[in-house]
C-alpha positions, 0 to 999 in steps of 0.5 A: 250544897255539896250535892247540889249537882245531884238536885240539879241532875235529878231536877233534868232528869224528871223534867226529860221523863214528864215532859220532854220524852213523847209517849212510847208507841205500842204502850198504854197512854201515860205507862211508858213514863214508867220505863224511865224508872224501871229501866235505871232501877234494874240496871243500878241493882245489877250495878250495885250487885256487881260492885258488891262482888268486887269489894267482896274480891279486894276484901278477900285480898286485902282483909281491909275491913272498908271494903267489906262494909262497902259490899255490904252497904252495895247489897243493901242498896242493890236490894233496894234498887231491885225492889223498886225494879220489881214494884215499877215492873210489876205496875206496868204489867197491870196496865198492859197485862191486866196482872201484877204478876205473871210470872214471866221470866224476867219477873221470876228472874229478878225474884230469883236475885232478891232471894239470892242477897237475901240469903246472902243478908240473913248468912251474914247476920248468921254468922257470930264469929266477927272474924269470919263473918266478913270471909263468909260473907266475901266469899258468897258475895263474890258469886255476885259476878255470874248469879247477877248476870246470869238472872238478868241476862241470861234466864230472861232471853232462855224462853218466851217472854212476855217482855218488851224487846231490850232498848238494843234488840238481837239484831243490834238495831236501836227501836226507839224514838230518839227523845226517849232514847235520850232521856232513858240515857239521862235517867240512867246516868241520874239512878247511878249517879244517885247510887254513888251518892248514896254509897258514899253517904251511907259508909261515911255514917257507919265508919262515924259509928265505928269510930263513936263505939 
């Protein structure tokens, strides 16, 4: 019952991405639902990312070992988050290109970010030392603030893309229908807010460990 918001927000949220959102023009049919997971999937990695470097900052500052197991713990969930980010992309790019993969520079991009953490997960399981595992691991983390970024906004605008304009494009102009743009803000609100939950969850079993051993 705790979470009872959570299932009603989600229950919102794929009633507005089925059923309420019309199907987007210049799209293929029924692909265009995909954006309302792609979009919320890729900006919660970015988020969770974002929120790994900034722990890994107060860590650095106050060597309290909860904000370390918070980085961590973002990391993992921003991997997963991108790994749905990437699956999603990569189906609509079958329907609409004709290929899974394309190597178009948003799609080379977000690979690039997956290799980034994971060399950040196989650093930190690298290192024996339990006094400097954390301090490494901080300190590469940290970089987070301008690798994620630049990956997902940067890279992608550099060249040519295949890729669909931004929901803002260049010219600060909104080209989308406002029911879509409504419901993409609720599928968004719903993927952080599932983020935040699901950090929440996951630290308070590993402090449980902790305090077990």
């Amino acid at each position: 019952m705790r979470y009872i918001f959570l299932w009603i927000f989600g229950l919102l949220y794929l009633y507005m991405s089925f059923y309420y959102s019309p199907l987007a023009e210049k799209f293929e049919g029924i692909s265009s639902r995909a954006l309302f997971f792609h979009v919320p999937a890729a900006w919660v990695s970015l988020l969770a990312f974002c929120m790994a470097a900034y722990f890994s900052i107060r860590y650095l500052t106050s060597r309290n070992y909860k904000f370390d197991l918070k980085a961590v713990l973002s990391v993992e969930l921003g991997f997963l988050f991108c790994v749905l980010a990437t699956i999603t992309g990569s189906l609509w790019a079958k329907v609409m290109w004709g290929s899974y993969w394309n190597w178009d520079p948003r799609q080379t991009s977000i690979i690039a970010v997956l290799i980034f953490y994971v060399a950040y997960l196989v650093l930190r399981d690298s290192v024996e030392d339990k006094k400097i595992k954390p301090v490494v691991a901080a300190a590469y983390a940290s970089l987070g603030f301008i690798v994620a970024p630049f990956f997902y906004f940067v890279i992608p605008r550099i060249t040519y893309s295949l890729h669909p304009d931004p929901v803002v494009n260049t010219e600060a102009k909104l080209k989308m229908d406002s029911k879509i743009f409504i419901t993409l803000i609720v599928s968004t609100l719903f993927f952080t807010l599932l983020y935040l939950v699901m950090l929440r969850l996951v630290e308070r079993v590993e402090l449980l460990k902790r305090k077990a051993k």
